[in-house]
C-alpha positions as CSV (number, residue, x, y, z in Angstrom):
1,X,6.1,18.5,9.8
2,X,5.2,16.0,7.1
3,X,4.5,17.4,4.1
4,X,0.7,16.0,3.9
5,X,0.0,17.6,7.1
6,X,1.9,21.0,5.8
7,X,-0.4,20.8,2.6
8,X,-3.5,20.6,5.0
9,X,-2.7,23.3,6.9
10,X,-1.9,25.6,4.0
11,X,-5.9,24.9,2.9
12,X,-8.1,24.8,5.8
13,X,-6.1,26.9,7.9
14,X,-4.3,29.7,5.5
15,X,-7.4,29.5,3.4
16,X,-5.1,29.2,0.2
17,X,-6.8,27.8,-3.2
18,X,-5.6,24.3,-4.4
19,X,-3.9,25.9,-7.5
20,X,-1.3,27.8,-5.0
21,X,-0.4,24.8,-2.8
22,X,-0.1,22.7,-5.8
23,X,2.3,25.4,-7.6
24,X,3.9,26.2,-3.8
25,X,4.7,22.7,-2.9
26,X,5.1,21.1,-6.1
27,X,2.5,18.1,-5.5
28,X,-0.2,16.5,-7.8
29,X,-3.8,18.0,-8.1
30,X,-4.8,14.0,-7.4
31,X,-2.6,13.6,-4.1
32,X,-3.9,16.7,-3.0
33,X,-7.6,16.2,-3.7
34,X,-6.8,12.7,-2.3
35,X,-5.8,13.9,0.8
36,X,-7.6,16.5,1.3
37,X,-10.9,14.2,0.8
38,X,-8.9,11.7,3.3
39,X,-8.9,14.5,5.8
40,X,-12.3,15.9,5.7
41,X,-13.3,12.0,6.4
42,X,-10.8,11.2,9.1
43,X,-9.5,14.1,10.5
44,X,-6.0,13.6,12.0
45,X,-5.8,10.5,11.4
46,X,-5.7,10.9,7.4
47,X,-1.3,11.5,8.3
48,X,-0.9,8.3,9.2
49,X,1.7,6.3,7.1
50,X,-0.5,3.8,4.9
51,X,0.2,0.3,3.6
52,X,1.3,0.5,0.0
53,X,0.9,-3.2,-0.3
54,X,-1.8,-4.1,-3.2
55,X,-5.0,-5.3,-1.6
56,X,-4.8,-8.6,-4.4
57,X,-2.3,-10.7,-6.3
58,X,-3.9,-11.4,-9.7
59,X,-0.8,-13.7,-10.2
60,X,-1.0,-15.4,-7.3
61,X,-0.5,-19.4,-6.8
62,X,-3.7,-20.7,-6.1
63,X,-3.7,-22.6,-2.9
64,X,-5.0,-26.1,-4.3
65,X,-1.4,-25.9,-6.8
66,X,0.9,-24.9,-3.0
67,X,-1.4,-27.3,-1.0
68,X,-0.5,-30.0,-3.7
69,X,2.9,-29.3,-4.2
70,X,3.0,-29.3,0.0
71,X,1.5,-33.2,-0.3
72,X,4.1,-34.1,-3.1
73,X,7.3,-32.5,-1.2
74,X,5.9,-34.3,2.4
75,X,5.6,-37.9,0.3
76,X,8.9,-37.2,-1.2
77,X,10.4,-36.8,2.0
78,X,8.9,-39.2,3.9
79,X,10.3,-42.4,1.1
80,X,13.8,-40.9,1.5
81,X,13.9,-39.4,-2.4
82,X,13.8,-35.6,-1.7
83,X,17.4,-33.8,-0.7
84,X,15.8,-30.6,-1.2
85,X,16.0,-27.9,-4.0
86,X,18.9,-29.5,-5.7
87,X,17.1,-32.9,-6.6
């Protein structure tokens, strides 16, 4: 039993307060408000193992620079002048 669903369980089901699962189990007052909001939404599927990849990359390349260096690398290789990363 994941510990998410073992959390759950000792709330709705056991009927214990948020201060004793958090002391119990050792997990965050967020996580567990997090969670337990995830759950009353969802239902079962709130224990489902979620992405932890960021939804943006502030620090991305924008795609005019890669289409650009794209053109550049294709006319390089095309005249015979590009041997790849170590020219």
């Amino acid at each position: 039993m994941s510990k998410a669903r073992l959390v759950i369980t000792a709330i709705e089901v056991e009927g214990r307060t948020p201060a004793e699962v958090i002391a119990a189990y050792g997990v965050s007052r967020s996580w567990l408000y997090e969670l337990l909001k995830r759950y009353r939404a969802e239902g079962e599927a709130a224990f489902a193992p979620r992405s932890r990849r960021p939804h943006k990359s502030p620090r991305a390349t924008p795609p005019a620079t890669i289409e650009l260096v794209l053109q550049l690398r294709k006319q390089l290789r095309d005249t015979g002048l590009d041997a790849g990363a170590d020219t």
